[in-house]
C-alpha positions in Angstrom: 78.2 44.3 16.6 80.8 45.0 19.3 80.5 44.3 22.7 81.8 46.1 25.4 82.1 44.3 29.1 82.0 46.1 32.6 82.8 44.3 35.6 81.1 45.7 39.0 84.1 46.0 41.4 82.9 48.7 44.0 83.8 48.8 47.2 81.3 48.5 50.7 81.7 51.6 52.8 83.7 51.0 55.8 85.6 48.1 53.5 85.1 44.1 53.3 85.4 41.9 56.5 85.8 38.8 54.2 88.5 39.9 51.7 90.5 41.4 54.7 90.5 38.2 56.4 91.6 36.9 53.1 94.7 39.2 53.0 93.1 41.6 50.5 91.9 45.2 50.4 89.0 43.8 48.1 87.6 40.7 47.1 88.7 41.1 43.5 92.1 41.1 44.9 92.0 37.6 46.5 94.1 35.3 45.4 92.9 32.1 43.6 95.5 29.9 42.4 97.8 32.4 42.0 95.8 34.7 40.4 93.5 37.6 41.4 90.1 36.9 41.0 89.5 40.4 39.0 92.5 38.9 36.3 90.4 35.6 36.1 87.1 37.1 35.6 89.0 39.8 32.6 90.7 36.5 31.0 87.7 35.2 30.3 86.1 38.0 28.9 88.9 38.7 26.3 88.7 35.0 25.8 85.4 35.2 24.4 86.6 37.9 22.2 85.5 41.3 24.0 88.3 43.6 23.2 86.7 46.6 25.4 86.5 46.0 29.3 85.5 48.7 31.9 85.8 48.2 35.5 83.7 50.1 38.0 85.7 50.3 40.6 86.8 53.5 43.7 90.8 54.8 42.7 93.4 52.6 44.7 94.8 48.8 44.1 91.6 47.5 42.0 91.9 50.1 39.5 95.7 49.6 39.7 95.3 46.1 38.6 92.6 47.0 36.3 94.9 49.2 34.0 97.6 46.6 34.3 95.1 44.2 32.5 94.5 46.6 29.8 91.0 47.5 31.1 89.8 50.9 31.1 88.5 52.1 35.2 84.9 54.4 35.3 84.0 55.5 39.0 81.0 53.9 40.5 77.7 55.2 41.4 76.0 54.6 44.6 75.1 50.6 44.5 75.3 48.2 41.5 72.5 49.6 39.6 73.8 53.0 39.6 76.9 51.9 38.7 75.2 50.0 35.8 73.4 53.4 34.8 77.0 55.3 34.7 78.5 52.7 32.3 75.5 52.5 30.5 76.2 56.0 29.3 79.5 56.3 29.4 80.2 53.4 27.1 76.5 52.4 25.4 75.0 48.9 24.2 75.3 46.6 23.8 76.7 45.9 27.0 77.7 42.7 29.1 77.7 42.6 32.7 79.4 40.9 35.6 80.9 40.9 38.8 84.4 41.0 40.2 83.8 37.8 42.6 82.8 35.6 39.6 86.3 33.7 40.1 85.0 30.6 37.7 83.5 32.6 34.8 84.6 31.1 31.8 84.2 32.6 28.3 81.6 30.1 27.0 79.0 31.3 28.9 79.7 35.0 28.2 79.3 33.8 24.4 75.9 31.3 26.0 74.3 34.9 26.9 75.4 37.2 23.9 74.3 34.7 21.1 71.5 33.1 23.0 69.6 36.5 23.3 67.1 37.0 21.1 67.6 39.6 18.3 64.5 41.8 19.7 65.2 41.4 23.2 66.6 44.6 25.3 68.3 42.6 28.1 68.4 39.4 29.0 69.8 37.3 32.3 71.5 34.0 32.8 70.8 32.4 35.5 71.0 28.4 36.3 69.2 25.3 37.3 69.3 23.9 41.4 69.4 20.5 39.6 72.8 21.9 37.4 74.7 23.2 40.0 74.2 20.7 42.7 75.3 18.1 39.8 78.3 20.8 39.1 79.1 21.9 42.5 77.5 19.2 44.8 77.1 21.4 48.2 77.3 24.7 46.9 74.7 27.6 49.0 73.3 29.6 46.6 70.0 31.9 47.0 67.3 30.2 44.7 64.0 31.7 43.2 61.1 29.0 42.8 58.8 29.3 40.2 56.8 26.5 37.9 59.7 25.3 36.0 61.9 24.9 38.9 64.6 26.8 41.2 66.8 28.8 39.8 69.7 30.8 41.0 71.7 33.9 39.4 75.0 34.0 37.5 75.7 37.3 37.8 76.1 37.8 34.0 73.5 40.5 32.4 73.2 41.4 28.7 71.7 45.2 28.0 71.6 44.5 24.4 69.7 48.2 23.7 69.5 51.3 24.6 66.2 50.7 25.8 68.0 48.6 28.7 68.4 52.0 30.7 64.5 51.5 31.8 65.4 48.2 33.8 68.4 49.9 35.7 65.5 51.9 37.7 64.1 48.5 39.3 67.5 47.0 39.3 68.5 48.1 42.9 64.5 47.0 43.8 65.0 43.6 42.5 68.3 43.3 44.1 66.8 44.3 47.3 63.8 41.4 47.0 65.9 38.6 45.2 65.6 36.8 48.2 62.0 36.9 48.3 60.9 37.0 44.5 57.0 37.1 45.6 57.6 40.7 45.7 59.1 41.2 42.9 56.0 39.5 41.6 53.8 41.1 43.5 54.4 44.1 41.3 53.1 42.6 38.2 49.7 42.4 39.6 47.2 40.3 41.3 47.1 37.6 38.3 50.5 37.6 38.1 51.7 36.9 41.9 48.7 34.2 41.7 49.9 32.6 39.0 53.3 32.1 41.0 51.5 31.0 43.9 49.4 28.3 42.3 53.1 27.0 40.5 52.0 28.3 37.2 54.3 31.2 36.5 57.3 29.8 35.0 60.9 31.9 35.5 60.7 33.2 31.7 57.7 34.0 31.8 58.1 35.9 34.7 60.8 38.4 33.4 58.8 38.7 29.8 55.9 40.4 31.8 58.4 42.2 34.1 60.1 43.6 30.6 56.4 44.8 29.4 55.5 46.6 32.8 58.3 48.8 32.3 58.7 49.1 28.5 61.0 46.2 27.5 61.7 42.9 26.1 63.4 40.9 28.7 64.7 36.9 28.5 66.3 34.0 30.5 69.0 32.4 28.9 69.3 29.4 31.1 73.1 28.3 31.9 74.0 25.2 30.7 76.6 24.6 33.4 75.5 25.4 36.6 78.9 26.3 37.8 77.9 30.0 36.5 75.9 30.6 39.2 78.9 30.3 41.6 80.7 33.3 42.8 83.1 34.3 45.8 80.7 35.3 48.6 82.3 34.0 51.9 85.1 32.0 52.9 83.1 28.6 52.3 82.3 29.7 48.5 85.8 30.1 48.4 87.2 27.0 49.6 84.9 25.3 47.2 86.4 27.0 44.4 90.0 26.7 45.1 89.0 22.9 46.0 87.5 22.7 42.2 90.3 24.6 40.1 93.3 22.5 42.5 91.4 19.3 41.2 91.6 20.7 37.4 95.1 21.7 37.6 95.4 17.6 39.0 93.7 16.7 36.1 
């Protein structure tokens, strides 16, 4: 089965306060250790042995660099999840997704996610421990969602293993929208559902299985083993932390 990769690298109307205040047109243009962050996050995606990347991504320097790398460029839609829908039938499943900020992603995790998904399952999400990325990144601000089995926090790394994944890009922008307040996104399953979560009973996998079945799915968690994949480039502190951690690997 091949797998095909797009990276989300649209840009916010008006343009990025952060990257310009880094030097850069775009945050997939920063530089990090000499390299772009865009380059780092494709380098790791051939590494782990996709051959076919598409970045999503306006005409100018982004899709410049995105050629150079060998990548092929597809407009994007109007937010992530649109974007997500485009490429979804542009280039078909399975598909991996990611993000243009994930400046760490390494291509053991992308293989976590692909093998680690159930054979039945329609898409599944990585996301990773508080306990696993305080240990990894001791400091780090990330937004967390609390259910039974802990807090967890996104990686920004999405699997649409089947076609059938194009009925989860309609509640992708809604999710997006509440991620910071996953009662919500809860409260949508029903009565017995948001109780659940309230009393601490709804655990995080469960809580996507029955978000799957309410719109025609099979949806799983793959939990991240290192909890450095749930650390992107969001701000200027996110991004001193990461040039702090790869400047004390190249020490190493």
């Amino acid at each position: 089965m091949t797998v095909a990769a797009l990276v989300l690298a649209g840009t916010r109307e008006g343009g990025d306060p952060f990257a310009q205040a880094q030097g850069a047109s775009h945050k997939a243009l920063i530089d990090v250790e000499g390299v772009p962050i865009l380059q780092r996050v494709v380098d790791a995606l051939f590494k782990a042995g996709i051959t076919r990347i598409v970045v999503s991504c306006d005409p100018g320097p982004v899709s410049d660099l995105a050629q150079a790398l060998d990548c092929e460029t597809l407009p994007t839609g109007r937010g992530p999840s649109a974007s997500v829908g485009l490429a979804l039938k542009n280039i078909g499943a399975p598909l991996l997704v990611t993000t243009s900020d994930h400046a760490l992603l390494e291509a053991a995790w992308v293989r976590e996610l692909i093998d680690n998904t159930p054979g039945d399952c329609d898409v599944s999400v990585m996301l990773a421990r508080r306990e696993e990325i305080d240990q990894a990144m001791p400091g780090s601000k990330r937004t967390y969602l609390r259910f039974a089995d802990g807090h967890w926090s996104g990686c920004n790394l999405f699997y649409l293993q089947t076609a059938s994944a194009e009925r989860a890009i309609n509640i992708w922008s809604t999710v997006e929208a509440d991620r910071k307040r996953p009662w919500r996104i809860v409260a949508r399953l029903g009565f017995g559902t948001l109780f659940s979560m309230l009393l601490g009973r709804l655990t995080l996998a469960d809580g996507l299985a029955r978000l799957g079945q309410k719109i025609g799915i099979r949806a799983s968690l793959v939990p991240a083993s290192n909890g450095l994949a749930a650390v992107d480039v969001d701000n200027a502190e996110d991004l001193s932390a990461v040039r702090a951690l790869l400047l004390a690997r190249h020490r190493d």
